[in-house]
VOKOL-921643 format. One record per residue (C-alpha): residue in one letter; x, y, z. Coordinates in nm, 3 decimals. Example, Ala and Ser with C-alpha at 12.3 -4.5 7.8 and 13.67 -1.06 7.14 Angstrom:
REM VOKOL-921643
+---------+---------+---------+---------+
! residuo !    east !   north !      up !
+---------+---------+---------+---------+
!       A !   1.230 !  -0.450 !   0.780 !
!       S !   1.367 !  -0.106 !   0.714 !
+---------+---------+---------+---------+
***
This chain:
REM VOKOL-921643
+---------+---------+---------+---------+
! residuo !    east !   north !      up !
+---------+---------+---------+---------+
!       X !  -8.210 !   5.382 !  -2.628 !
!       X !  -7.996 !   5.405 !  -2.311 !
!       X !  -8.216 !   5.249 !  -1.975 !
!       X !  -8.335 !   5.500 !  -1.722 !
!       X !  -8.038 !   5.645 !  -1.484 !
!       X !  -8.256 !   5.467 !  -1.192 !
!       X !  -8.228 !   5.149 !  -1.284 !
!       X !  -7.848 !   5.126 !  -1.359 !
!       X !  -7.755 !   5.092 !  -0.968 !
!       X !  -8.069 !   4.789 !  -0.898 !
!       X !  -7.917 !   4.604 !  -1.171 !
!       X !  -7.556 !   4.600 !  -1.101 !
!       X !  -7.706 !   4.506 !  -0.711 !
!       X !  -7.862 !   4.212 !  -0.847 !
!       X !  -7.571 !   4.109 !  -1.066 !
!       X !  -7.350 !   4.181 !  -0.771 !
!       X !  -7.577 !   3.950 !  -0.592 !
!       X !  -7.648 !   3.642 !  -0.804 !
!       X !  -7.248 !   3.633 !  -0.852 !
!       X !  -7.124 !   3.595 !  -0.457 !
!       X !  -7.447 !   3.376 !  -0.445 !
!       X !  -7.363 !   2.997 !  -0.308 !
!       X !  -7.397 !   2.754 !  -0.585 !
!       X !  -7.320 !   2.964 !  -0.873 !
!       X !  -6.967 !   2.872 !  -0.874 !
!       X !  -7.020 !   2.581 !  -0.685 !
!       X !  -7.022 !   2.464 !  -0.331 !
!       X !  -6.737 !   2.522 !  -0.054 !
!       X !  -6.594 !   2.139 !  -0.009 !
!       X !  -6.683 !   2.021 !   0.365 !
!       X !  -6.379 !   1.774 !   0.287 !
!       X !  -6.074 !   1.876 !   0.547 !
!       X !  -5.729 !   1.870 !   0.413 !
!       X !  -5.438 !   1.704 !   0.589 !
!       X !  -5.115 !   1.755 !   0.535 !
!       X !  -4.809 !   1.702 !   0.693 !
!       X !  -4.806 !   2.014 !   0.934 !
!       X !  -5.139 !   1.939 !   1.076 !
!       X !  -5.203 !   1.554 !   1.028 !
!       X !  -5.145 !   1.480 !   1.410 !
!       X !  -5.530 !   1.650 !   1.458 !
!       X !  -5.629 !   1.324 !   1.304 !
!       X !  -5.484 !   1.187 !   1.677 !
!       X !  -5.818 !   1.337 !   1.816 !
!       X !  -6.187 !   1.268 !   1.775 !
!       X !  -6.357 !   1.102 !   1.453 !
!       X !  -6.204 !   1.086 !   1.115 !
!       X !  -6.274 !   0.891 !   0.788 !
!       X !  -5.936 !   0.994 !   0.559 !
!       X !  -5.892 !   0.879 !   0.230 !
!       X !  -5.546 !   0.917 !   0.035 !
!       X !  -5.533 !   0.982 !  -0.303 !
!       X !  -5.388 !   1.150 !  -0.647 !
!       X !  -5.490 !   1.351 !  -0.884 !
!       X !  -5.389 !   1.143 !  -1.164 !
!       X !  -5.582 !   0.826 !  -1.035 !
!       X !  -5.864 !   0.732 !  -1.247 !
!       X !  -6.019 !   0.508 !  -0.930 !
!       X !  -5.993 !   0.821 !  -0.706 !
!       X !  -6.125 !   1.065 !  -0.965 !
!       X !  -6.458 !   0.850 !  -0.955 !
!       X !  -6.464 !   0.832 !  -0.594 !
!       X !  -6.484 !   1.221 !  -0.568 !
!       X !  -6.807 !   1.278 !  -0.580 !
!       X !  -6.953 !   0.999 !  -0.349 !
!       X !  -6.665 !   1.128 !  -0.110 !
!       X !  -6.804 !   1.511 !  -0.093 !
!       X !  -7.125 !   1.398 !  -0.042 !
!       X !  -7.050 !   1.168 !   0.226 !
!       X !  -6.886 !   1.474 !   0.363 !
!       X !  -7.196 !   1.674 !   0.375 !
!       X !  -7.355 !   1.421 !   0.642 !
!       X !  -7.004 !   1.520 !   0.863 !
!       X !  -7.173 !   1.741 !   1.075 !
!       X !  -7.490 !   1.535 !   1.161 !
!       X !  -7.236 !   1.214 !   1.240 !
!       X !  -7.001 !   1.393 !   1.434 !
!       X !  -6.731 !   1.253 !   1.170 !
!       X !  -6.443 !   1.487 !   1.030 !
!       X !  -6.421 !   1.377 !   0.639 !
!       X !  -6.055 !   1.445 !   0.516 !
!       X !  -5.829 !   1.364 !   0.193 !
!       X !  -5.439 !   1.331 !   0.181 !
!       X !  -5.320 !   1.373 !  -0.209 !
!       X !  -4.992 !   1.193 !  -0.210 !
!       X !  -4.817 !   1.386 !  -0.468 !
!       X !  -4.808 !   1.668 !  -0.247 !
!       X !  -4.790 !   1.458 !   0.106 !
!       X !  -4.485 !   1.234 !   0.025 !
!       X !  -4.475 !   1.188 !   0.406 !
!       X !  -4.804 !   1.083 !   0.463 !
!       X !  -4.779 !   0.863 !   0.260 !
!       X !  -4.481 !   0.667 !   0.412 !
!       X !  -4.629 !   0.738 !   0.739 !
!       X !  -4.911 !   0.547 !   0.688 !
!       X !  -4.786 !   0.275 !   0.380 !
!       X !  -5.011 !   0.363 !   0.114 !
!       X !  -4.973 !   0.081 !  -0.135 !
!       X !  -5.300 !   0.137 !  -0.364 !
!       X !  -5.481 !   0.411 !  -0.458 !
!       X !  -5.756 !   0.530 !  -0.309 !
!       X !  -5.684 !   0.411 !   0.026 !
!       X !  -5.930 !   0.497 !   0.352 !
!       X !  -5.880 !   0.503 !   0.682 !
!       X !  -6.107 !   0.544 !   0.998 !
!       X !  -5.937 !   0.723 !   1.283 !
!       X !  -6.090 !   0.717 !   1.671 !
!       X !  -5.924 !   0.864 !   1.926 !
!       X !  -5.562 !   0.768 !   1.758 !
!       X !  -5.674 !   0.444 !   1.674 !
!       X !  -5.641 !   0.364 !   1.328 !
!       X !  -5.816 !   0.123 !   1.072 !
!       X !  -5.821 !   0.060 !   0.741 !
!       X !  -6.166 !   0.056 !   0.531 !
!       X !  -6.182 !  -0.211 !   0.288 !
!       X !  -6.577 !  -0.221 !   0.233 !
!       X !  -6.808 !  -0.041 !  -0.079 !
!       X !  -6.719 !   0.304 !  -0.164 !
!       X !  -7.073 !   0.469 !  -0.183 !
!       X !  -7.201 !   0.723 !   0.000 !
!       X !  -7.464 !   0.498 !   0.167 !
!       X !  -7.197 !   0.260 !   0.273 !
!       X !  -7.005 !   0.515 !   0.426 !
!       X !  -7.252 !   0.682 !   0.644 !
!       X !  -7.373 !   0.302 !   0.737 !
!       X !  -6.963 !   0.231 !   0.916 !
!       X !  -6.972 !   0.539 !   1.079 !
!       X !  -7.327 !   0.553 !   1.205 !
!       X !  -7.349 !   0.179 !   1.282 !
!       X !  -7.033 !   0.186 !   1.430 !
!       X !  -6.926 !  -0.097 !   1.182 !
!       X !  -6.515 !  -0.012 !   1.266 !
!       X !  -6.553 !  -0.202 !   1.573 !
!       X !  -6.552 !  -0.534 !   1.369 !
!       X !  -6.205 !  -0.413 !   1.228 !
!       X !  -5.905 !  -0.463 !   1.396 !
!       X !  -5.702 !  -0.166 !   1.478 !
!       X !  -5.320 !  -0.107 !   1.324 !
!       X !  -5.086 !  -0.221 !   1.594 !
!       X !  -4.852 !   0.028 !   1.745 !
!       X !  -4.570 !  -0.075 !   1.584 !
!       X !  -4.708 !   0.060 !   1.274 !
!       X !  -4.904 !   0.323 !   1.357 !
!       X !  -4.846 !   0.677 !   1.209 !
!       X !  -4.698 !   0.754 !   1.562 !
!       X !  -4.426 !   0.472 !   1.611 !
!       X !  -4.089 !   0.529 !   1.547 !
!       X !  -4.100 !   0.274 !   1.252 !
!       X !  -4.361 !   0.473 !   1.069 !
!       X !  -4.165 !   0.808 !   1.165 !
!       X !  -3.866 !   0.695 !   0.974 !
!       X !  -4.021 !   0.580 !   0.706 !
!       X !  -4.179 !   0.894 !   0.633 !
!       X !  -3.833 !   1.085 !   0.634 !
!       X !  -3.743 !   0.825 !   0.356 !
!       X !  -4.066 !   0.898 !   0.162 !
!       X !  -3.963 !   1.278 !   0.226 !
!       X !  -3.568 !   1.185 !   0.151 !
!       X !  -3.667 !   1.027 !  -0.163 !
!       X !  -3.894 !   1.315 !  -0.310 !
!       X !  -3.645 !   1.594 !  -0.232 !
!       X !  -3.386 !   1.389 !  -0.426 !
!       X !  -3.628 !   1.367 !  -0.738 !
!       X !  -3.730 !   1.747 !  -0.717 !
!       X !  -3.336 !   1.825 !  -0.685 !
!       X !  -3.270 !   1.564 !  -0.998 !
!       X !  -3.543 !   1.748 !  -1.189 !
!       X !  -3.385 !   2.058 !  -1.126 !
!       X !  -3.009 !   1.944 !  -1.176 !
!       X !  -3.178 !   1.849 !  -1.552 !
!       X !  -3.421 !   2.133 !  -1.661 !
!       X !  -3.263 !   2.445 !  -1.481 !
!       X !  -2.896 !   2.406 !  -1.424 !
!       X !  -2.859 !   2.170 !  -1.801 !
!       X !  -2.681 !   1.868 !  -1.664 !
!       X !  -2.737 !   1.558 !  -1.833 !
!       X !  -2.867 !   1.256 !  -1.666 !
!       X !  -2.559 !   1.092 !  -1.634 !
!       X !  -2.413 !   1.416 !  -1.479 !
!       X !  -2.694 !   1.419 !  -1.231 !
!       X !  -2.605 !   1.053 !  -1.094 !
!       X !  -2.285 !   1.157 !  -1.038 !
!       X !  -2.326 !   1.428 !  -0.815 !
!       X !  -2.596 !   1.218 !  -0.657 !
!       X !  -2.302 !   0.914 !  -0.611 !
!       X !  -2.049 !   1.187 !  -0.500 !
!       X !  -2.307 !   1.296 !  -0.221 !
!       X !  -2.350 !   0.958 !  -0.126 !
!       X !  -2.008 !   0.839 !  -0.053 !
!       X !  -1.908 !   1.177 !   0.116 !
!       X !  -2.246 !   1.121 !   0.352 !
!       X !  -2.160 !   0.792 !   0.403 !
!       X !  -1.767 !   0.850 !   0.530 !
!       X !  -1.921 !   1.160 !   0.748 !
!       X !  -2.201 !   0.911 !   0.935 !
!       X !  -1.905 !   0.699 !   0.989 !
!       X !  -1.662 !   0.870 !   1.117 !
!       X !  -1.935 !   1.017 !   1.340 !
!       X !  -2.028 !   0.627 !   1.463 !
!       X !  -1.688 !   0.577 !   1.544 !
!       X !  -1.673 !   0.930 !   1.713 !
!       X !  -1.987 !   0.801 !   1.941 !
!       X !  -1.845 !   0.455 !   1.982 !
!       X !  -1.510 !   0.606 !   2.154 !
!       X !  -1.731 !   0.820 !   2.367 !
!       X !  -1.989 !   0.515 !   2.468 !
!       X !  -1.736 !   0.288 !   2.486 !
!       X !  -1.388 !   0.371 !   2.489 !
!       X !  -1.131 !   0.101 !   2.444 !
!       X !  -0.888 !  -0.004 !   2.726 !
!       X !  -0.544 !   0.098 !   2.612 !
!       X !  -0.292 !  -0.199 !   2.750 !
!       X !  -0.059 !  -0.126 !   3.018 !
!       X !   0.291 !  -0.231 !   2.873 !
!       X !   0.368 !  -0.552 !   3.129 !
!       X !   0.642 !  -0.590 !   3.300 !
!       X !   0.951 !  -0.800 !   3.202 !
!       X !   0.851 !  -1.168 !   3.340 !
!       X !   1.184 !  -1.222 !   3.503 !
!       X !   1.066 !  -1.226 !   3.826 !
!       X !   0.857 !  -1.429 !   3.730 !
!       X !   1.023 !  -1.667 !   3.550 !
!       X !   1.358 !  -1.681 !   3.824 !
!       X !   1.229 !  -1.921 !   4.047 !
!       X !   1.106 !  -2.153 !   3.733 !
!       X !   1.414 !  -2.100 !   3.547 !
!       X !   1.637 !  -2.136 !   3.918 !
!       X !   1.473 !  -2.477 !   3.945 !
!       X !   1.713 !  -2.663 !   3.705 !
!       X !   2.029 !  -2.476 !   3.892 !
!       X !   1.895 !  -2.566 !   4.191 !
!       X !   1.870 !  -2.957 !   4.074 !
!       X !   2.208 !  -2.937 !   3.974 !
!       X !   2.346 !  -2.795 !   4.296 !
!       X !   2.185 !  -3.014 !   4.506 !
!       X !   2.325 !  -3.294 !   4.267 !
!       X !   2.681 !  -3.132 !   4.308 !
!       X !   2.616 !  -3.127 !   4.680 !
!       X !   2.515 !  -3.545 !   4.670 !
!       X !   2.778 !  -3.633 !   4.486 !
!       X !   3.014 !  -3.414 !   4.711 !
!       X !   2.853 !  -3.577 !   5.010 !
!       X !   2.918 !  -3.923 !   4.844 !
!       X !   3.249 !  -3.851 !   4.784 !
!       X !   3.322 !  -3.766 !   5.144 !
!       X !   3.186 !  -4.044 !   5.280 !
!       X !   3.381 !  -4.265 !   5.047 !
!       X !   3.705 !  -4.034 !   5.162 !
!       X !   3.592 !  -4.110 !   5.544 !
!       X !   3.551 !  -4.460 !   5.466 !
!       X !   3.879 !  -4.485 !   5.348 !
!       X !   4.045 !  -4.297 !   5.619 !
!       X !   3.828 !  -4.508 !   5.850 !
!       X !   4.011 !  -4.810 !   5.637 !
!       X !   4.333 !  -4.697 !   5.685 !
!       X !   4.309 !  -4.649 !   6.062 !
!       X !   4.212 !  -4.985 !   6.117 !
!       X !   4.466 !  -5.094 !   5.902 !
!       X !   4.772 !  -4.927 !   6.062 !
!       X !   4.764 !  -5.105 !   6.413 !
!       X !   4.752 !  -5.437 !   6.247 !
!       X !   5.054 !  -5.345 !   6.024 !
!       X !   5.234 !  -5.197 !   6.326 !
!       X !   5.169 !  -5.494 !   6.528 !
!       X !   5.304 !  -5.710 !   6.248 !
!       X !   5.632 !  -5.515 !   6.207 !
!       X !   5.670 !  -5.531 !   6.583 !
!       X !   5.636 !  -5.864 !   6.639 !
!       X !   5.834 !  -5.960 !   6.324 !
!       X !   6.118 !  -5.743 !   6.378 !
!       X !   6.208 !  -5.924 !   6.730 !
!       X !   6.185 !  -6.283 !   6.565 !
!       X !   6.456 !  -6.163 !   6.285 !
!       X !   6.733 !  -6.033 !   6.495 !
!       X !   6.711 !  -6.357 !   6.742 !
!       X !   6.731 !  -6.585 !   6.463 !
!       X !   7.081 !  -6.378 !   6.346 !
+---------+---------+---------+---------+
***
């Protein structure tokens, strides 16, 4: 027996309405999702983050106590938020996440790392008792803003764009492993002559070497060093010519003296011969 014609349409109301009712297919998260487009929001306010994976069996069981704490968000003023690593490579270098699940407290950029019970209870208890205050912060040089932690989330980036393009080298274009090192080691040495022959491009430009003047021949130089022998020599010459002319005037000087005496002799000698004839 068909039902009445009025009552199809209050019964597909009802259905219509127990189906969009809350809690039939359960409960819109209150649990923020960060990611690597909108993670510098953390920078302001109150945040409790925790980082995790799907695949971790220590992170699947803190699930529920995590969406529950994140109920009480509202009434503490708190923003509750998860990372998942497998899809936030960046993060993930960004802010070193060495075990899994890892939590953070974040106030007003100031970031610390929760290391007490993961219950519910314990959670409201740090954020309501203001327990992070007895926690040091992370010190600038490794916060998620430095330059440090910058670079290292490029790497973390770096290394999973590598993997996806390995995986896809493999399954979709057919190469075999080996054939997907190579063309990994080929990239690698034709990046690395490009960065540096752009280093030595910048190093000209920032510092550009002095090119040498050519110098001029040293024999001006080295004349009056080289003339100083010559010169000893001439003014040896010129001693011994000196020497010599006084020895010549000497012996003129010798002779002079001489010839008187030898004249007188011959005078007075020639006289005495002719008388004695």
């Amino acid at each position: 027996m068909a039902p009445p014609r009025n009552l199809v349409v209050p019964v597909a109301m009802l259905l219509l309405l127990l189906w969009g009712a809350p809690g039939t297919h359960g409960r819109r998260s209150d649990v923020r999702i960060v990611t690597d487009e909108n993670w510098k929001e953390l920078l302001e306010g109150e945040w409790m983050i925790e980082f995790y994976a799907p695949w971790c069996p220590a992170c699947q069981n803190l699930q529920p106590e995590w969406e529950s704490f994140a109920e009480w968000g509202e009434d503490l003023e708190v923003n509750v938020a998860k990372v998942d690593v497998t899809e936030q490579p960046g993060l993930s270098g960004r802010f070193i996440i060495t075990a899994l699940p890892t939590i953070y407290h974040c106030k007003d950029g100031e970031f610390r790392r929760y290391q007490g019970p993961r219950t519910k209870k314990d959670f409201i208890n740090f954020v309501s008792e203001k327990e992070w205050k007895s926690i040091e912060p992370v010190s600038s040089w490794f916060g998620p803003r430095s330059v440090l932690m910058s670079s290292m989330s490029a790497l973390f980036q770096l290394s999973m764009w590598i993997r996806t393009c390995h995986n896809y080298f493999i399954e979709d274009v057919g190469l075999p492993v080996w054939g997907s090192y190579t063309v990994f080691a080929l990239a690698t040495l034709l990046s690395g002559l490009f960065l540096g022959l752009c280093m030595i491009f910048v190093a000209d430009v920032l510092c550009p070497s002095k090119r040498r003047r050519p110098q001029p021949y040293p024999f001006k130089k080295l004349l009056p060093e080289s003339s100083q022998p010559l010169k000893k020599v001439e003014e040896d010459q010129e001693a011994d010519e000196e020497d010599v002319s006084e020895e010549e005037a000497e012996r003129k000087e010798g002779t002079n003296k001489d010839f008187p005496q030898n004249a007188v002799r011959q005078r007075s000698v020639g006289p005495l011969a002719t008388d004695k004839s």
